[in-house]
C-alpha positions in Angstrom: -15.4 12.0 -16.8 -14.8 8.1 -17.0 -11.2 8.7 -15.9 -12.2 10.3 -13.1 -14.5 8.0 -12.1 -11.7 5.7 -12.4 -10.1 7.8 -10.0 -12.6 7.7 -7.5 -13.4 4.5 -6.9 -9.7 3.7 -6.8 -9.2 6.2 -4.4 -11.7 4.8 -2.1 -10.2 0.8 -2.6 -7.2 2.1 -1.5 -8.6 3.7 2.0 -11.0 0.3 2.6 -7.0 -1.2 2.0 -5.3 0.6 4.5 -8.2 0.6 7.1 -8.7 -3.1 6.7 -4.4 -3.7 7.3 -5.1 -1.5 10.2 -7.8 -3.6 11.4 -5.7 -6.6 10.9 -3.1 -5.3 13.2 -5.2 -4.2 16.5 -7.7 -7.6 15.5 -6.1 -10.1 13.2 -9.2 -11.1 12.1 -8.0 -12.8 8.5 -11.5 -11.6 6.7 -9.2 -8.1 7.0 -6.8 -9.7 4.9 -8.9 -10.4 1.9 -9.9 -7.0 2.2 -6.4 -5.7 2.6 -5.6 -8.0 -1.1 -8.5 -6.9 -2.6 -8.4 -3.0 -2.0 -5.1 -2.9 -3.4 -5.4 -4.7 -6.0 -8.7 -3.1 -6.9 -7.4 0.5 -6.4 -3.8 -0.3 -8.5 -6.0 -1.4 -11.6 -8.8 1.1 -11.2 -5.7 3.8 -10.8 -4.1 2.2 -14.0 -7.7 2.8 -16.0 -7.8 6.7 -14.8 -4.1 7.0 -16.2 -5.6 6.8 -19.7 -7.7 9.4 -19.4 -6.0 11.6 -16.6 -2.2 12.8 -16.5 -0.1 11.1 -14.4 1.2 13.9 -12.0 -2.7 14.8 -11.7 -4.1 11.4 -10.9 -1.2 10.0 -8.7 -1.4 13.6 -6.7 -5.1 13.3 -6.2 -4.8 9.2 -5.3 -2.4 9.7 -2.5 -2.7 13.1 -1.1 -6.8 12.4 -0.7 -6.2 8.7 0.2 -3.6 10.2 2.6 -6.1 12.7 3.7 -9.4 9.8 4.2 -7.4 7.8 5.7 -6.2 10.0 8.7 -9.8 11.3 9.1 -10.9 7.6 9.5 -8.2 6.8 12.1 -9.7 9.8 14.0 -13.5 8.4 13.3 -13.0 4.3 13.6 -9.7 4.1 15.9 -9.6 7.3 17.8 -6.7 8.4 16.8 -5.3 11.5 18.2 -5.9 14.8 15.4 -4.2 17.9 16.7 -3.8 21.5 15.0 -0.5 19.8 13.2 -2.8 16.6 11.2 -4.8 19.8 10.3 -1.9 21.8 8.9 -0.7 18.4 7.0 -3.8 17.4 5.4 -4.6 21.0 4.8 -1.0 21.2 2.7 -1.4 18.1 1.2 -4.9 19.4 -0.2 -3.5 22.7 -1.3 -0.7 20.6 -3.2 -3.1 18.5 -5.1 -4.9 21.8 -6.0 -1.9 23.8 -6.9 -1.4 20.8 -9.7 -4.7 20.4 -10.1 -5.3 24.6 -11.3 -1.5 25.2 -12.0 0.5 22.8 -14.2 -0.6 22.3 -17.6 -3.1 19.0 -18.1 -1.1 17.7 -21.0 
């Protein structure tokens, strides 16, 4: 359960990461860049914890398929970024991948 927790949280550092870059691009308000530092940084050591405790095909599947998937859905939500049928198809393979390793391949 810890690693997972791990997992989590890094998960979510790395989407407050990407959103705050993307914030520092339409803004450049510099506060963005602490956050930008700071996510990473946060979500590479948090995602080095879950590796003791997850496999590494599992955890770095779930880390950037759903980091790949928050972070689209908050483009759509904070920047109003265009989501057609096709971001629906992508983030709905991208899940399915992550769940194929999740139920398929052997944990260990």
């Amino acid at each position: 359960m810890k690693g997972w927790l791990f997992l989590l949280f890094a998960i979510t550092s790395e989407v407050v990461a990407t959103t705050s870059l993307k914030f520092f691009s339409e803004y450049h308000n510099w506060v963005s860049v602490v956050f930008v530092v700071l996510g990473y940084a946060s979500s590479f050591s948090l995602l080095s914890k879950a590796l003791k405790y997850v496999p590494l095909s599992i955890a770095y599947a779930i880390w950037a398929g759903l980091g790949t998937a928050l972070v689209a859905m908050t483009g759509v939500w904070l920047f109003k970024e265009p989501f057609t049928q096709f971001h629906i198809l992508g983030i709905g393979l991208i899940v399915a991948g992550v769940a194929v390793l999740n139920v398929l391949a052997p944990s260990h």
